[in-house]
C-alpha positions in Angstrom: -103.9 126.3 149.0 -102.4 129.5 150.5 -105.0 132.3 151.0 -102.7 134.5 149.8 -103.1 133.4 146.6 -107.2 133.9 146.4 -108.8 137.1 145.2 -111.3 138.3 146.9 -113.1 140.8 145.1 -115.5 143.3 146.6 -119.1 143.1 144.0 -120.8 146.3 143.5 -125.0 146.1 144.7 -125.8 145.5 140.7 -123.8 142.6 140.6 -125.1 141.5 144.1 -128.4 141.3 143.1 -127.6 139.9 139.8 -126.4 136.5 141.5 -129.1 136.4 144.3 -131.5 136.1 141.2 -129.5 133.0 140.1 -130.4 130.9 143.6 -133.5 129.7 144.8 -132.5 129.8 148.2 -131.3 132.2 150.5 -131.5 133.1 154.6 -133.2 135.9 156.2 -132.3 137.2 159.5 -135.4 138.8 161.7 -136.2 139.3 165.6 -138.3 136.8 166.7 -139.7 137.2 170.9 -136.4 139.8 171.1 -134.5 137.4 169.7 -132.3 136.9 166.3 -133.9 134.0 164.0 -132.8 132.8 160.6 -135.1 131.3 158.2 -134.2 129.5 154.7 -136.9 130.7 152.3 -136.7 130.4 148.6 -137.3 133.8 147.0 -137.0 136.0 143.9 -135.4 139.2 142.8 -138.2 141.5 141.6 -137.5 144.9 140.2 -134.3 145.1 142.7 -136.3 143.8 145.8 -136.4 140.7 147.2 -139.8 139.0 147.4 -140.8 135.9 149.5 -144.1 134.3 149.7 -145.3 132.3 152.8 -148.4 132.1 155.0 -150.1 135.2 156.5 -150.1 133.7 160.0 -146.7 132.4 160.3 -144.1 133.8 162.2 -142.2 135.0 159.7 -144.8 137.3 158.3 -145.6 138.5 161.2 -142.1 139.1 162.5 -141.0 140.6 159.7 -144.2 143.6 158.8 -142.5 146.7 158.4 -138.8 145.4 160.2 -135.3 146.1 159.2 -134.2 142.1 158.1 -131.4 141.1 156.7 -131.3 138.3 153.6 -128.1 136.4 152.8 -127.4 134.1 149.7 -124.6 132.7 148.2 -122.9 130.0 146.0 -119.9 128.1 147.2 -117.7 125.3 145.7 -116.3 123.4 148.4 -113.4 121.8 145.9 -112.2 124.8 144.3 -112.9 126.9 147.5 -114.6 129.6 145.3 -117.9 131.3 145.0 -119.7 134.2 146.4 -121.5 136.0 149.2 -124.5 138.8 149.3 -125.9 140.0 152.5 -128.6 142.9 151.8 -130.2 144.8 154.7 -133.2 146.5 154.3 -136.7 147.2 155.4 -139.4 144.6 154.9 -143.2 145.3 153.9 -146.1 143.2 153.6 -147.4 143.3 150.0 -151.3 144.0 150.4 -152.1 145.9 147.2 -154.2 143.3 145.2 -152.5 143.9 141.8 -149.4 143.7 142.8 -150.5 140.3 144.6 -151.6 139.1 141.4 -148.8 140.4 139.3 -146.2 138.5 142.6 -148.0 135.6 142.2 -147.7 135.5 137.9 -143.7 135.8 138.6 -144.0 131.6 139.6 -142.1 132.2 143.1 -143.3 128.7 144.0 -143.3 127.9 148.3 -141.1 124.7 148.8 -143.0 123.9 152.2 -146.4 122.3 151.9 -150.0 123.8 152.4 -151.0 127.6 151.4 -148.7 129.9 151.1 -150.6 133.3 149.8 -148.8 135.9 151.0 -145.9 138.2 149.4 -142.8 140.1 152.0 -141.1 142.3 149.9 -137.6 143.3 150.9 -136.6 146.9 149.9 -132.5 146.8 149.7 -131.0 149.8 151.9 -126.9 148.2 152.2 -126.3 145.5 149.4 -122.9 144.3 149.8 -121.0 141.3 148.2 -117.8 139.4 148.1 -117.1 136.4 145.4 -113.7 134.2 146.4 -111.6 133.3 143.1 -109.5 130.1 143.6 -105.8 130.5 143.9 -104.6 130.4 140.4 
């Protein structure tokens, strides 16, 4: 396949976060002891913000209270070579108002890792960019 032939089209931040609501699965990127650290964590897209729940005393809650992060997804077909790409940078805040805990927790974001898992990071997009790959017709 030539890579001339492939359209790569530029997705506007709607459309972004329209596909990272259709995987369960993304990356986020954080400083961690002054260093970069990425993390798989399954997520949602609530209201136009990303939401992830994991435990209070982890390092990625506390690494992440009030830091600029930035959260990757995407959906790729290895045979046709197609698929797409979000990266969303933004500013991440520890959810501590009790209704809106409540209300988080109602949406079914379900923690794939074991034990308790109580606590909500909401991601506040500030640059949502995107890119899906069309295979070469």
């Amino acid at each position: 396949m030539d890579p001339e032939d492939s359209a790569l089209e530029e997705l506007s931040p709607d459309e972004c976060l329209r596909l990272l609501a259709t995987v369960p699965v993304g990356r986020i990127s954080y400083t961690r002891q002054a260093m970069p650290a990425i993390d798989p964590v399954n997520f949602l897209v609530d209201d136009g913000a990303i939401v992830v729940r994991t435990d209070s005393g982890g390092k990625l809650a506390a690494a992440t209270r009030g830091a600029v992060v930035a959260f990757q997804a995407d959906r790729l077909d290895q045979v046709s070579r197609s698929g797409w790409s979000v990266s969303v940078v933004g500013t991440s805040t520890e959810v501590t108002d009790p209704e809106e805990i409540t209300r988080l927790d109602k949406l079914g974001l379900q923690p794939w890792p074991p034990g308790r898992r109580d606590h909500f990071i909401k991601i506040t997009p500030g640059i949502v960019t995107g890119r899906r790959l069309r295979p070469a017709e």
